[in-house]
Steps between C-alpha positions, in 0.01 A plus 500: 500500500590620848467842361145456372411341856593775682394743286139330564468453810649884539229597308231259643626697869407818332210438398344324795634814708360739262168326529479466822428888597154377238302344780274642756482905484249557827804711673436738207282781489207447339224785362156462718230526217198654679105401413396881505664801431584769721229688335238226525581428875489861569201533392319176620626556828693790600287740368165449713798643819761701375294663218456558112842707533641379782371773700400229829162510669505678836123315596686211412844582707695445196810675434524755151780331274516835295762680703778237412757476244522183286789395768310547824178378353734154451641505771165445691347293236798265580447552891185441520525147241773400730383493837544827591919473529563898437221616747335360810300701654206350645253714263299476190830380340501212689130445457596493065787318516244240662249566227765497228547086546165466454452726219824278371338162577205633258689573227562842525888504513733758310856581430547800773705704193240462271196561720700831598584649212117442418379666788725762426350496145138552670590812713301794416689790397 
C-alpha cells in the first residue's frame, strides 16, 4: 500500500513538472507572417524610387540597389527597418529609415532576407 502511494504521488510529481514547461511560450521565437510579399511590397512601393531593377532614381536621390550582393543588400534592408543602427549618417539614409516606419505602419513590411534575395532576383544582368 505504501508502495503504491509513493509510487503515485512520484509519478503525480512527474507529471505536474513535465507539464509545467506546457504553459505560456511568448519567450519563444515566433515566425512574423507578413500581409504582402517581398515581391508585392517591392513593387507597390519600392519600385516608384529605387526602380524596376533596383537600379535607384538619381531625380529622385535614391540610391541603385543593383551593385549589392544578397548579404549587403540585407544588411541595409535590416538598417534601414531598424532605425538606422549600422549607419548614421545624417543623409538620405536617415531620411528612409524615417520613411521606412511609415511605409511599415501602412502595411508594407517584409522579412529583410526575403525582400533581399528578391531584389537580388530583380537585378538586371
Amino acid at each position: 500500500m505504501i508502495k503504491n502511494t509513493l509510487t503515485t504521488i512520484l509519478l503525480s510529481t512527474t507529471a505536474m513538472i513535465a507539464l509545467a514547461g506546457c504553459g505560456d511560450k511568448s519567450t519563444s521565437t515566433e515566425t512574423k507572417t507578413y500581409k504582402l510579399t517581398s515581391a508585392q511590397v517591392y513593387e507597390q512601393s519600392c519600385i516608384k524610387c529605387h526602380g524596376v531593377h533596383a537600379e535607384g532614381k538619381p531625380e529622385k536621390k535614391t540610391p541603385s540597389l543593383n551593385d549589392r550582393t544578397i548579404g549587403e543588400l540585407e544588411q541595409v534592408l535590416y538598417d534601414v527597418k531598424n532605425g538606422g543602427t549600422n549607419q548614421s549618417s545624417g543623409t538620405d539614409h536617415d531620411i528612409m529609415v524615417h520613411n521606412m516606419q511609415k511605409l511599415i505602419d501602412k502595411g508594407y513590411d517584409y522579412d529583410t532576407k526575403n525582400m533581399a534575395t528578391y531584389i537580388h532576383s530583380i537585378i538586371k544582368k
